[in-house]
N, C-alpha and C positions, 0 to 999 in steps of 0.2 A: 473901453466901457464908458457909460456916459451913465451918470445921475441926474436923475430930473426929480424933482419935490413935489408933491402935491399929494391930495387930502381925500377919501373916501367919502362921499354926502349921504351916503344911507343908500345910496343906489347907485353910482356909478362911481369911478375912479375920475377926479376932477386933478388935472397939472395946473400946481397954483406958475409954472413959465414956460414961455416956450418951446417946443422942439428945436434943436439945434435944424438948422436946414444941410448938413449932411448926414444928415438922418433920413434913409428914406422910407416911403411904405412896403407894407407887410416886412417891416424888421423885427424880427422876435423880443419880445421882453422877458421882462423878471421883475416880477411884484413883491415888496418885502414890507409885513403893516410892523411898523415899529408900537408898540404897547404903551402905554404908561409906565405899567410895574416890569415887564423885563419878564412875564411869568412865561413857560410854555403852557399850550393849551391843556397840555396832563396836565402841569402842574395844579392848574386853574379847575379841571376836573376832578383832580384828588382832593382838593379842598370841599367842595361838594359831595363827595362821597363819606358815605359815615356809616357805622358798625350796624346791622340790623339784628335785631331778636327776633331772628324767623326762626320757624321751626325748619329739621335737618331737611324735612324730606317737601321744601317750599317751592321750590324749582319744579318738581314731577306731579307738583298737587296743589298748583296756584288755582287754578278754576277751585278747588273744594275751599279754598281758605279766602277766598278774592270774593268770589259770587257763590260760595254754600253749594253747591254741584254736589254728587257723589264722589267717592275719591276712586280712583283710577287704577287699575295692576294690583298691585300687591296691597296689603291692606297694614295701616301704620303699625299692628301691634308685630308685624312682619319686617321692620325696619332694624335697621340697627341701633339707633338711638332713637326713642322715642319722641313724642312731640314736647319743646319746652312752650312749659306756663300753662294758658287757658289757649287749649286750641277747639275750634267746632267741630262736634261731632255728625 
C-alpha cells in the first residue's frame, strides 16, 4: 500500500506529491478525508437534529399543517393522540 498526501480544492482531489513511478494507471484507489474534529458524519448529523413539537399525526398530515390543505383519511379527532398546542383547523 502506498500513501500519497493531498488536499480536496472544492472540486477536485489535488496530490500535494508525486505519484510513485511504480504506480501504474487505472490502479484502484481509496480516498480517506481526514476531518478536523474526528467527528462521523452521524455524529455531525445528530448534532443538527433536535426534538420537534409536531403534532402526532405530522408525517400523514404535512400538507394540512405545512400549506393549510384539507386533512387527509381519517380525521384528527379519529387519532390517537390528539393534536398538541395550537394546531390549524
Amino acid at each position: 500500500m502506498t500513501i500519497l498526501k493531498g488536499h480536496y480544492d472544492g472540486k477536485t482531489i489535488v496530490l500535494d506529491e508525486p505519484v510513485p513511478e511504480e504506480i501504474s494507471a487505472d490502479t484502484p484507489v481509496q480516498i480517506l478525508f481526514e476531518g478536523n474534529s474526528g467527528e462521523s458524519v452521524l455524529d455531525r448529523i445528530a448534532k443538527l437534529a433536535r426534538p420537534a413539537n409536531l403534532p402526532p399525526d405530522f408525517s400523514e398530515q404535512d400538507e394540512h399543517y405545512v400549506k393549510g390543505r384539507p386533512r387527509v383519511g381519517r380525521p384528527l379527532s379519529a387519532h390517537p393522540r390528539p393534536c398538541i398546542g395550537t394546531c390549524p383547523t
